[in-house]
C-alpha positions as CSV (number, residue, x, y, z in Angstrom):
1,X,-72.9,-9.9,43.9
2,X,-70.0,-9.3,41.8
3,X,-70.4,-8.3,38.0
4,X,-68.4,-11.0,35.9
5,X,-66.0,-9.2,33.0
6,X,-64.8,-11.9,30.6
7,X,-61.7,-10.8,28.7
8,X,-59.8,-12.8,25.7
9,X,-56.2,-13.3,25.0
10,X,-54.1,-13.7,22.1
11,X,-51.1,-14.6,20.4
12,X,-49.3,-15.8,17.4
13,X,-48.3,-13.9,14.4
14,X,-51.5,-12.4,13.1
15,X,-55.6,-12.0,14.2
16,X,-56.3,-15.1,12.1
17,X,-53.4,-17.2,13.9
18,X,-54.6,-16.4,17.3
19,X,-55.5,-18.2,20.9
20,X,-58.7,-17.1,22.5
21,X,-59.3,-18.2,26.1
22,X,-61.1,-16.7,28.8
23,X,-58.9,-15.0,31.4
24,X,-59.3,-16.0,35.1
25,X,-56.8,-13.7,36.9
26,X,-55.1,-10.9,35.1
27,X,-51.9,-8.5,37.1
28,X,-51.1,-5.5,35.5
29,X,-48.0,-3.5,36.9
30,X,-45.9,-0.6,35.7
31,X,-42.1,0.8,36.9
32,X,-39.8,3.5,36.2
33,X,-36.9,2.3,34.8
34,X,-34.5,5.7,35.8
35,X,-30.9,7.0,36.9
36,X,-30.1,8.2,39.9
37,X,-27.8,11.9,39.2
38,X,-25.2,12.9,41.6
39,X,-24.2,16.3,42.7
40,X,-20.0,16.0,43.0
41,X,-20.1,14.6,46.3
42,X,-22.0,11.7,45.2
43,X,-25.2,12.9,47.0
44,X,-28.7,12.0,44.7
45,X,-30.1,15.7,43.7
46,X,-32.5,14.1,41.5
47,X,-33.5,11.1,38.7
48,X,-34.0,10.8,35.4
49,X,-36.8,8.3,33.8
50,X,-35.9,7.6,30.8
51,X,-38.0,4.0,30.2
52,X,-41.0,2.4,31.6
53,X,-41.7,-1.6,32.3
54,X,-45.1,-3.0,32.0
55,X,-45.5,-6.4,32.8
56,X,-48.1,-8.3,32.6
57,X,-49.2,-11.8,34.2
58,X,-52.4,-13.9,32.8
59,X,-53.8,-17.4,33.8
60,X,-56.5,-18.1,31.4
61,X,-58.6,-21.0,30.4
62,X,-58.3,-23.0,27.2
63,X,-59.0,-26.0,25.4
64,X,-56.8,-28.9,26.2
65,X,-55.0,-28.9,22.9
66,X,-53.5,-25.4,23.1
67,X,-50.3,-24.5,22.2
68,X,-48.2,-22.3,24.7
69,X,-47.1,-19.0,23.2
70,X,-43.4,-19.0,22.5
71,X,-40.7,-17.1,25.0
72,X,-39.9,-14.0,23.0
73,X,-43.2,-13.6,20.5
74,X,-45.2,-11.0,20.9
75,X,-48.7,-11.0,22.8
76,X,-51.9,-8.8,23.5
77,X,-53.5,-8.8,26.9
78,X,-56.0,-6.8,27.1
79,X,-55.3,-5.0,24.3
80,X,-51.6,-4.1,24.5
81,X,-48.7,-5.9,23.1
82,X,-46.1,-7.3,25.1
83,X,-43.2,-9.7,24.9
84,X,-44.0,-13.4,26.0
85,X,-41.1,-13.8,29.1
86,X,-42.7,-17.3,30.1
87,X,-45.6,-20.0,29.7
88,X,-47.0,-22.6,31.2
89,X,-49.5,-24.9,31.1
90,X,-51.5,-26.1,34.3
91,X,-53.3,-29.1,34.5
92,X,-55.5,-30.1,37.3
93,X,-58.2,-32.9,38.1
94,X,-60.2,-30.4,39.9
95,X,-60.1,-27.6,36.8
96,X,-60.3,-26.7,33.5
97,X,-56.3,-26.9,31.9
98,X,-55.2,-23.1,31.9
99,X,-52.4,-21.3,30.7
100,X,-50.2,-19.0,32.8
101,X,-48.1,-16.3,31.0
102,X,-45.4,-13.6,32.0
103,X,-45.0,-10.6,29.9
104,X,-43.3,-7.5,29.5
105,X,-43.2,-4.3,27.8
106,X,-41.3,-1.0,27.4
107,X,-42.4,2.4,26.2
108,X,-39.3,2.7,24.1
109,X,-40.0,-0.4,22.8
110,X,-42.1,0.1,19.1
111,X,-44.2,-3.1,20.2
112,X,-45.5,-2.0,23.4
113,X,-46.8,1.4,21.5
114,X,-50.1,0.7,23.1
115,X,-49.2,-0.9,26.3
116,X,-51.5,0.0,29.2
């Protein structure tokens, strides 16, 4: 049988403003963000990285009355900050409502310093 790991979620602008909910899926992803260099005949002899993307994608179950996070405030999944890119609330006769959010981060970026 499967072990069950229940995770929370929050946003807003402080601990004592936050959403809790209990997260039903979560995707975690990272990518280079680099340049390709070129010798003089336009051949690739290498890359430089010089960023990294994290995104991040959560549905997670709420109460009814929750407020979406807003596109552009920052948010913690699973204990890392990230940018709110999109939200969505999902309603169903068959299911508890549930929030879907996108989310990105950058190392560069001072708000993603503890991005996974």
């Amino acid at each position: 049988m499967a072990e069950t790991v229940t995770m929370n979620a929050s946003w807003g602008v402080s601990a004592s403003a936050s959403v809790e909910g209990i997260v039903t899926d979560l995707s975690l992803s990272e990518e280079a963000i680099h340049q390709p260099l070129q010798n003089e005949t336009g051949a690739v002899v290498g890359s430089t990285q010089y960023d990294t993307r994290k995104t991040a994608t959560a549905t997670i179950q709420v109460k009814a009355a929750t407020a979406l996070p807003t596109a552009g405030s920052e948010i913690t999944i699973a204990g890392a900050k990230y940018c709110c890119t999109r939200a969505e609330k999902v309603y169903s006769n068959k299911d508890y409502v549930k929030i879907r959010v996108d989310a990105e981060a950058y190392t560069n970026w001072a708000g993603a310093a503890t991005a996974p």
